[in-house]
C-alpha positions, -999 to +999 in steps of 0.1 A: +045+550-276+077+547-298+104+522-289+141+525-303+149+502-328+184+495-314+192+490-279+227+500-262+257+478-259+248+485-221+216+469-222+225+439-243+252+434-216+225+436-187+206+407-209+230+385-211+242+389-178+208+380-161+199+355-186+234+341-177+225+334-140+197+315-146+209+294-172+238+290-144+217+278-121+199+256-144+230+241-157+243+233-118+207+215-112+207+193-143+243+185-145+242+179-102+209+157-100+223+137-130+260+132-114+252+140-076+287+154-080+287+193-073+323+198-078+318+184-116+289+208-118+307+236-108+331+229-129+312+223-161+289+257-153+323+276-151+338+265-179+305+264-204+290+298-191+321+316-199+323+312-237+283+308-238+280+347-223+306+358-249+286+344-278+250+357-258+263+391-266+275+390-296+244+369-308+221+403-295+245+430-314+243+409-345+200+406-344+200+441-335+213+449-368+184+431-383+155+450-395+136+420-399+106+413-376+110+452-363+080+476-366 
């Protein structure tokens, strides 16, 4: 079976999407059962996830350029 050597912009959007809700939800837990404070956790897991899922992507199209460790 042959597999493509680049993947769509789509599904490097799906990626880091649905790696962004669990690292979400990870981030609420940690930040919550160190504070007890859920309104600081929200707020933190706002803020951070928004520039975190912007670099996510851009981190995917930039490997996916690279040949390296590809067959």
């Amino acid at each position: 079976m042959k597999f493509p050597l680049h993947e769509t912009w789509k599904r490097s959007l799906v990626k880091a999407i649905t790696y962004r809700v669990f690292i979400i939800i990870l981030d609420f837990l940690t930040i919550w059962l160190i504070t007890k404070r859920a309104e600081f956790a929200i707020g933190f897991v706002v803020i951070s996830n928004i520039y975190t899922t912007i670099a996510y992507f851009f981190h995917e199209r930039f490997w996916n350029r690279v040949p390296w460790g590809k067959k």
